[in-house]
MIDO-445608 format. One record per residue (C-alpha): residue in three letters; x negated, y negated, z negated. Coordinates in steps of 0.02 Angstrom, whole numbers, always signed. Example, Ala and Ser with C-alpha at 12.3 -4.5 7.8 and 13.67 -1.06 7.14 Angstrom:
<pts>
("ALA"; (-615; +225; -390)),
("SER"; (-684; +53; -357)),
</pts>
This chain:
<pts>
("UNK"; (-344; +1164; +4071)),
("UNK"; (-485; +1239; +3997)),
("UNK"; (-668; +1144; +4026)),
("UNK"; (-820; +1269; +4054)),
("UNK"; (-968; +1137; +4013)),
("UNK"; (-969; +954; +3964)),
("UNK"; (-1069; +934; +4117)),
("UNK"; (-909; +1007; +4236)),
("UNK"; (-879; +826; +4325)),
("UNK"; (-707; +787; +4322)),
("UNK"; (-558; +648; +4319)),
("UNK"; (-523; +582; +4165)),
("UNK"; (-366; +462; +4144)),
("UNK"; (-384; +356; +3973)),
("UNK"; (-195; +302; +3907)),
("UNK"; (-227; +162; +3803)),
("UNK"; (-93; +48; +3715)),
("UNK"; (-81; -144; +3788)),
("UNK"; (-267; -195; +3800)),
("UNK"; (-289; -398; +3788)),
("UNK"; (-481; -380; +3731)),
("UNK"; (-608; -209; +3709)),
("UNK"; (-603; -238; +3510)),
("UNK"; (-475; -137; +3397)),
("UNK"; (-374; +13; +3425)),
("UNK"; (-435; -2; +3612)),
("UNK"; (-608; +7; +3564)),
("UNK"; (-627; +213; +3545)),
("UNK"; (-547; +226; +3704)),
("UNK"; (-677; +128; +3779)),
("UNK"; (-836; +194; +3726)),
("UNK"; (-785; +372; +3766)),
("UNK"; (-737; +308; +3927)),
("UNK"; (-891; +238; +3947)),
("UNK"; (-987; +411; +3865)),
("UNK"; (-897; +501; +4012)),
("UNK"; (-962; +362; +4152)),
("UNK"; (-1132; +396; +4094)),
("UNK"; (-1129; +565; +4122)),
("UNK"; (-1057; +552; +4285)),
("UNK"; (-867; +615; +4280)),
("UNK"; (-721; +472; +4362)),
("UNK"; (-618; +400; +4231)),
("UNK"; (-480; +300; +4240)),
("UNK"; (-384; +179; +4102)),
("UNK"; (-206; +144; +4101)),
("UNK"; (-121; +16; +3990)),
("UNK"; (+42; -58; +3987)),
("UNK"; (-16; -227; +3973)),
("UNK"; (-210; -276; +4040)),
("UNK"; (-305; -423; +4022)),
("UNK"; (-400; -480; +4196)),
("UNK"; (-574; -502; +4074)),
("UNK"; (-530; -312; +4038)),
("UNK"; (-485; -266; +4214)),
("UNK"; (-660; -349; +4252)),
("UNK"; (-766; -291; +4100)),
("UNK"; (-699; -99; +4153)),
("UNK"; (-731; -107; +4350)),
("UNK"; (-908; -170; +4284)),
("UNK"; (-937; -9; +4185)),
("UNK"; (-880; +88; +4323)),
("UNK"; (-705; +122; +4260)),
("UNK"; (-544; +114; +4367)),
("UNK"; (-417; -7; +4276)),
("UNK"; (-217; +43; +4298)),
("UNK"; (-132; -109; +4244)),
("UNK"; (+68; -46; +4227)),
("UNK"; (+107; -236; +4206)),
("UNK"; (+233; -233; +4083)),
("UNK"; (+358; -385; +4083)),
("UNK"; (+364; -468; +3895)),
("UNK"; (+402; -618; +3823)),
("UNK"; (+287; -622; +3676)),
("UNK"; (+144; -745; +3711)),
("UNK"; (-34; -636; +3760)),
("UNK"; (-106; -714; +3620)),
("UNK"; (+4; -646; +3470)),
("UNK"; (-56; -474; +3483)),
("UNK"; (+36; -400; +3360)),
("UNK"; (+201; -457; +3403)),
("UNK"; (+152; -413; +3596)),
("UNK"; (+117; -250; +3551)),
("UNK"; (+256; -213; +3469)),
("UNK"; (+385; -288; +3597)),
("UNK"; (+278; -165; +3716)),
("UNK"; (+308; -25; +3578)),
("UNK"; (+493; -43; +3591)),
("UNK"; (+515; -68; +3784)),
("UNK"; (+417; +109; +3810)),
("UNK"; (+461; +200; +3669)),
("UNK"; (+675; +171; +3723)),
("UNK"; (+634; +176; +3902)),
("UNK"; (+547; +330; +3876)),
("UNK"; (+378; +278; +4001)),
("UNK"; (+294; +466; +4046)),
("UNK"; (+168; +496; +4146)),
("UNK"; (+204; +655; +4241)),
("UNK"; (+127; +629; +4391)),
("UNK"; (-75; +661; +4382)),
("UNK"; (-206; +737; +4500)),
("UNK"; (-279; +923; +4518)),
("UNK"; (-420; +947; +4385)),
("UNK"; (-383; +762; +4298)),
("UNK"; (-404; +778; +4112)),
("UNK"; (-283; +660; +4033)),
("UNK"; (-341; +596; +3840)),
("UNK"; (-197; +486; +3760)),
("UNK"; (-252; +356; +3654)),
("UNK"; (-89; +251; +3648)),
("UNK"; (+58; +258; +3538)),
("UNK"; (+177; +193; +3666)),
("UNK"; (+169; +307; +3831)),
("UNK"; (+198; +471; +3840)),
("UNK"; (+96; +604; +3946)),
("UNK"; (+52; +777; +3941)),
("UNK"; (-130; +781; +3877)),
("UNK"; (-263; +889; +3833)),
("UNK"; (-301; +777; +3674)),
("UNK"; (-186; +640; +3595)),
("UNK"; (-302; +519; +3488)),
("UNK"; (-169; +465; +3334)),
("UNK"; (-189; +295; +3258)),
("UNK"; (-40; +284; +3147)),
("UNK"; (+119; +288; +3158)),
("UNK"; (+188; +123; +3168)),
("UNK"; (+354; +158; +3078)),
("UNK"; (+238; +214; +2921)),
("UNK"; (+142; +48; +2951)),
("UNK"; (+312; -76; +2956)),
("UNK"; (+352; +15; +2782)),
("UNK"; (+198; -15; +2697)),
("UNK"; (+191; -205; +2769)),
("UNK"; (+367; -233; +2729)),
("UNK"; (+337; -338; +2562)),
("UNK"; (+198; -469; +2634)),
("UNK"; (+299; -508; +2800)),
("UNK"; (+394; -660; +2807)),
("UNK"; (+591; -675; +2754)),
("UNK"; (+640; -705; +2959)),
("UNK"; (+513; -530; +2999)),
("UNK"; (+583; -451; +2853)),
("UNK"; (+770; -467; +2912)),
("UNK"; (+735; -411; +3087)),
("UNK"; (+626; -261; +3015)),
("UNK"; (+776; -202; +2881)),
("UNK"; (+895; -216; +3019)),
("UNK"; (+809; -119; +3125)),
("UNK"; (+714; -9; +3048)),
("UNK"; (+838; +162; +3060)),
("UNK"; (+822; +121; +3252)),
("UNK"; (+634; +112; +3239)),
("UNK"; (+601; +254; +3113)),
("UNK"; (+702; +384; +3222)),
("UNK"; (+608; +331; +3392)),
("UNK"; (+439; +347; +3292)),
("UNK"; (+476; +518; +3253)),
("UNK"; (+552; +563; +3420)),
("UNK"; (+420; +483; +3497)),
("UNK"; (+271; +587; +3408)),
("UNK"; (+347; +762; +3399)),
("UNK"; (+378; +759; +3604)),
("UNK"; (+200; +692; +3585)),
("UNK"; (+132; +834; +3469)),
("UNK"; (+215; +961; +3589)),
("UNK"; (+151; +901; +3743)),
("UNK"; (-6; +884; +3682)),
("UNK"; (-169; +1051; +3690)),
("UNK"; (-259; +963; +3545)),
("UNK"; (-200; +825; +3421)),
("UNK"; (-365; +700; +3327)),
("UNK"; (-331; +587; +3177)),
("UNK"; (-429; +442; +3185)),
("UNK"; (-453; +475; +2989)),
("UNK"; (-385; +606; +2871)),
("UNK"; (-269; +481; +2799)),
("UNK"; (-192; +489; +2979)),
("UNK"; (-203; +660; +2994)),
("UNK"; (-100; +687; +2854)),
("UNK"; (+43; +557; +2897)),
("UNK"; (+57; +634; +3060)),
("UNK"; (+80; +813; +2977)),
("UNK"; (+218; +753; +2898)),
("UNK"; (+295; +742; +3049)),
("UNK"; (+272; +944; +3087)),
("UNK"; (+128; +874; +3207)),
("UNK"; (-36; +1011; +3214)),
("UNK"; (-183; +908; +3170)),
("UNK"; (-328; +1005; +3253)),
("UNK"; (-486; +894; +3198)),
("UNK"; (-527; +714; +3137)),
("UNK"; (-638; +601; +3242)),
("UNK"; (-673; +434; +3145)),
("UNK"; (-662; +270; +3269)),
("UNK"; (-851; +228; +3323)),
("UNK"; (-956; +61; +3290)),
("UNK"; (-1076; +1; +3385)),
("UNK"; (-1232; -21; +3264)),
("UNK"; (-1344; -115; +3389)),
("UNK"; (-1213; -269; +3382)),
("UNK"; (-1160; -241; +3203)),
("UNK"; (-1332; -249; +3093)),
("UNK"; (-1370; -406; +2991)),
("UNK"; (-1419; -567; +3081)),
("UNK"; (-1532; -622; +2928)),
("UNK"; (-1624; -593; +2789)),
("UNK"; (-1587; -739; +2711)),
("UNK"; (-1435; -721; +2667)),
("UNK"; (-1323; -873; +2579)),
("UNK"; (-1196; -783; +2480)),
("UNK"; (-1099; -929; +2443)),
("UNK"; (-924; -839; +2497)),
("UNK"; (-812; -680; +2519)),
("UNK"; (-764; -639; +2702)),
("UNK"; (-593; -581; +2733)),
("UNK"; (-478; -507; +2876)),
("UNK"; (-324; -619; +2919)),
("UNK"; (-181; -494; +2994)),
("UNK"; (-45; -400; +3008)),
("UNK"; (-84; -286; +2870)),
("UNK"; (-176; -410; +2738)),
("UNK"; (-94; -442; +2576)),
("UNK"; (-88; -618; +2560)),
("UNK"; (-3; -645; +2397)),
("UNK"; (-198; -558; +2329)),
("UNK"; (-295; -684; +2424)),
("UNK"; (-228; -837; +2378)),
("UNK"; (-235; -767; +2195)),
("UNK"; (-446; -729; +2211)),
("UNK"; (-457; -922; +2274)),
("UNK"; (-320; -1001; +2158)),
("UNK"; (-453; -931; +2041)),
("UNK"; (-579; -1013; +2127)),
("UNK"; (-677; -871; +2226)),
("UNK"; (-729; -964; +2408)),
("UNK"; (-657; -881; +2548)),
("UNK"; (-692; -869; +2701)),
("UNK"; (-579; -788; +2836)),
("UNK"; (-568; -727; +3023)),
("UNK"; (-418; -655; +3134)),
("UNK"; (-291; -694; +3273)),
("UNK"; (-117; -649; +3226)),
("UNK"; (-70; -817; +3159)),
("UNK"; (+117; -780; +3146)),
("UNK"; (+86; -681; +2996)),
("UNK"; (-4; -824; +2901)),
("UNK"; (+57; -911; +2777)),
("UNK"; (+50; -1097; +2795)),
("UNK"; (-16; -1111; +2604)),
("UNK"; (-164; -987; +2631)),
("UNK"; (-219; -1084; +2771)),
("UNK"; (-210; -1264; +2698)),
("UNK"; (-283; -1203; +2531)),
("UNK"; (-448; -1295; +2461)),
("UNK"; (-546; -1124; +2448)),
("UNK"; (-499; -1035; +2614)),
("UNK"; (-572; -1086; +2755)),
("UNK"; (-502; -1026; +2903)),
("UNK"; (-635; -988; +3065)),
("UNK"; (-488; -901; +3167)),
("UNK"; (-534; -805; +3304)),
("UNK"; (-739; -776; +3327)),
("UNK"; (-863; -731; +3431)),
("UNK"; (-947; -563; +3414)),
("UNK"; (-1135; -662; +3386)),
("UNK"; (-1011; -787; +3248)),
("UNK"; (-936; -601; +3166)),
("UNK"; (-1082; -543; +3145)),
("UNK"; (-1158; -702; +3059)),
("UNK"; (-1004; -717; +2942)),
("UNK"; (-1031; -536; +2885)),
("UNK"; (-1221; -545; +2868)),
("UNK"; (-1196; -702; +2743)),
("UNK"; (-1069; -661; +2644)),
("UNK"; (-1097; -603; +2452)),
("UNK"; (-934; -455; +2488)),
("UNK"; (-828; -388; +2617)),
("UNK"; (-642; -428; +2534)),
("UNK"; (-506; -301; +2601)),
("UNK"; (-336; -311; +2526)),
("UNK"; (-197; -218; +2660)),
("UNK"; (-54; -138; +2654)),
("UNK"; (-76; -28; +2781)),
("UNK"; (-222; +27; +2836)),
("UNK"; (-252; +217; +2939)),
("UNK"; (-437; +170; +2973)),
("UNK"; (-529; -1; +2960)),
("UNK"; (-646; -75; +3059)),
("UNK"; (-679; -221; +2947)),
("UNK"; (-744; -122; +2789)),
("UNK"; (-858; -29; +2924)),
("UNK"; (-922; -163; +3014)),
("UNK"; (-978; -281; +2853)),
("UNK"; (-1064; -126; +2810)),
("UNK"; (-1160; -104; +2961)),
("UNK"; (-1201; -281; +2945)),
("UNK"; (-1270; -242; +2771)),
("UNK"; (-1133; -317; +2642)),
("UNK"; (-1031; -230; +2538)),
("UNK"; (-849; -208; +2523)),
("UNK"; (-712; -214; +2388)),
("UNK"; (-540; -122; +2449)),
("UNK"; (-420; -21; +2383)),
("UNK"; (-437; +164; +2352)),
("UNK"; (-306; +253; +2477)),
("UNK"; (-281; +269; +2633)),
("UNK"; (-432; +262; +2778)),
("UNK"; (-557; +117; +2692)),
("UNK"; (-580; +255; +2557)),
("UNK"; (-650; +364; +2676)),
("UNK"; (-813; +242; +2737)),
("UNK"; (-811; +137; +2590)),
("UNK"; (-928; +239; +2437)),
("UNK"; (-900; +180; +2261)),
("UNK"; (-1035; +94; +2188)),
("UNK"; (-1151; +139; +2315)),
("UNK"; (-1066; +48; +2489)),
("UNK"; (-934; -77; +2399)),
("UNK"; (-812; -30; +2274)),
("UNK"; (-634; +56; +2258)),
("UNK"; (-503; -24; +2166)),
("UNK"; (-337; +76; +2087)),
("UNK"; (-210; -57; +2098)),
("UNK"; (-204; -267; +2144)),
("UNK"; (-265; -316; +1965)),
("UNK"; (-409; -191; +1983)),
("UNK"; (-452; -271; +2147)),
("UNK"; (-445; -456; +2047)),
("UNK"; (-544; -408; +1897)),
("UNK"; (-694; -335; +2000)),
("UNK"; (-684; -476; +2125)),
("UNK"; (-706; -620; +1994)),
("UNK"; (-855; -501; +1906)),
("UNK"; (-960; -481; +2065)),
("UNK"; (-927; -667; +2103)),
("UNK"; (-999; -737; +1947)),
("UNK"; (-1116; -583; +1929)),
("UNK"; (-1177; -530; +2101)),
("UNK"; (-1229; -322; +2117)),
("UNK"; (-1389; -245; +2126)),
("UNK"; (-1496; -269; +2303)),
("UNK"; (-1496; -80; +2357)),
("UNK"; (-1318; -64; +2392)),
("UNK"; (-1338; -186; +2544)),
("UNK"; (-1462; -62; +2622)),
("UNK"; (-1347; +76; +2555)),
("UNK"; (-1213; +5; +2689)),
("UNK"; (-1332; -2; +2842)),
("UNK"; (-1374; +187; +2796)),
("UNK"; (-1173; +247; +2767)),
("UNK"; (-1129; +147; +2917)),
("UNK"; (-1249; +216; +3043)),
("UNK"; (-1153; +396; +3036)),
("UNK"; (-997; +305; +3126)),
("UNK"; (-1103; +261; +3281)),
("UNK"; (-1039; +270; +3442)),
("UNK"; (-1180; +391; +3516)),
("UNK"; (-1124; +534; +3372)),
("UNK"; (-949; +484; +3403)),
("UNK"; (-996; +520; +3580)),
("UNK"; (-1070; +666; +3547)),
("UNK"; (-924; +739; +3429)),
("UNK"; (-814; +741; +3588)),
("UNK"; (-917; +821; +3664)),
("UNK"; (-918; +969; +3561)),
("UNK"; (-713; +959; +3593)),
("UNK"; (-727; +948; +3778)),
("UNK"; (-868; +1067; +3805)),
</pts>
């Protein structure tokens, strides 16, 4: 289907992977869903799993919610471990949406159903991202992973090249993911970076206390590097959900303190305070979290690969470290020896060209 004008009002369908909360992979779905309710078109959003605060937030916007109502047996609040049970039942089970209306435009976000779409959004593959998290995972994960990893490796890759062919246009979220995916024989046709929202991201102070690093507790943190910075003695402080991947240690550890799952307002106040932005992963095709301390004016140290080397700007945003001892080194020296005061305003200024109204506006230049 071709699309004359970005003012042709149309139906959209949104396929977006499960969807517990609006934050995360879900979220660049959701602001170009709401891009195309402002400007009039009918868009819906299908997930295999929905929350009934998403249901609600989306029928609020003006967005249709199709819940699929996937049966699992992961609890809703392990999202990583949900998602990937929902991975696995869709990917074998093969779920395709073949069925859609005359003149509905159908944009895949999701890595788990498959539909033939003018644009497929990629976010990574998640056989590339079990790989590179292999090492920090628990012995039990680690088992299960090794033994089935052939099974998982050769869905991935079935999964994304009926995806690739199916597909009129394919977007990396980041040219890190662009390139993974062309490894696959998968046409990359353009990179869109995932949007922020710089009216809710933006410091919360100006007097900031700078008496500890923030960090990202999750599925791809490397945990062994963390509890090295505070056995050191560098105060941490640290935010995220997926509790199955923490290690009891880290969390019981006299220089860690924990907050767990926060508030937007609370997010924003732990970024805003903090001297840096700490970001050791394993795997990491994006990153919200190096974006979003920037846009709340803090800096970031992370590693230089992968999709936090394409926000983060040595010297002048955060800095870029080569390997784990790198990343050590340079943490302990801007502990004890802070960094000059223009690189927080630096970060405000970097971070403002990831937000969502020229995010907005670079699909439209794909639509129109």
């Amino acid at each position: 289907m071709k699309l004359s004008t970005w003012g042709t009002l149309l139906k959209f369908r949104l396929i977006c992977d499960i969807m517990m909360n609006l934050e995360g992979s879900v979220r660049p779905a959701v602001y170009l869903a709401n891009g195309l309710v402002a400007r009039g078109h009918e868009v819906q959003m299908i997930s295999p799993i929905m929350s009934s605060l998403v249901e609600r937030s989306l029928q609020a916007s003006g967005i249709e919610p199709l819940n699929l109502h996937t049966r699992h047996i992961t609890n809703d609040s392990d999202l990583s471990l949900l998602w990937f049970e929902t991975w696995a039942h869709k990917v074998f089970l093969r779920l395709n949406l073949k069925r859609v209306g005359k003149n509905t435009v159908i944009i895949n976000f999701s890595h788990i159903i498959s539909a033939p779409s003018l644009v497929w959004y990629t976010q990574g593959p998640p056989s590339i991202a079990l790989k590179d998290m292999e090492k920090e995972l628990s012995i039990s994960f680690r088992i299960i992973y090794n033994i089935l990893k052939p099974i998982i490796e050769y869905a991935d890759k079935k999964f994304i090249k009926r995806m690739g062919k199916s597909s009129a246009f394919v977007i990396g979220n980041s040219k890190f993911c662009a390139s993974m995916y062309s490894k696959f024989g998968v046409k990359i046709h353009d990179v869109i970076y995932p949007p922020i929202d710089c009216q809710t991201f933006r410091p919360s102070t100006s007097n900031i206390s700078s008496d500890y690093v923030l960090t990202y507790f999750g599925k791809e943190t490397k945990f062994s590097v963390i509890k090295k910075m505070a056995d050191k003695g560098v105060k941490i402080k640290a935010f995220g959900s997926k509790t199955s991947f923490i290690q009891k240690d880290l969390l019981e550890h006299p220089n860690i303190e924990f907050l767990g799952r926060v508030s937007m307002s609370k997010l924003v106040e732990a970024y805003s305070n903090a001297l840096f932005t700490l970001f050791p992963f394993t795997h990491e095709p994006f990153g919200y979290v190096p974006l979003e301390s920037m846009a709340c004016g803090t800096p970031v140290l992370t590693y230089n690969i992968q999709g936090p080397s394409e926000c983060v700007i040595d010297g002048c945003t955060g800095w870029l470290a080569d390997t784990d001892k790198h990343l050590m080194y340079k943490a302990l020296e801007i502990w004890k020896g802070g960094y000059p005061s223009r690189m927080r305003p630096n970060c405000r200024e970097v971070a403002s060209k990831f937000d969502k109204n020229l995010y907005i506006e670079k699909w439209q230049k794909l639509l129109s």
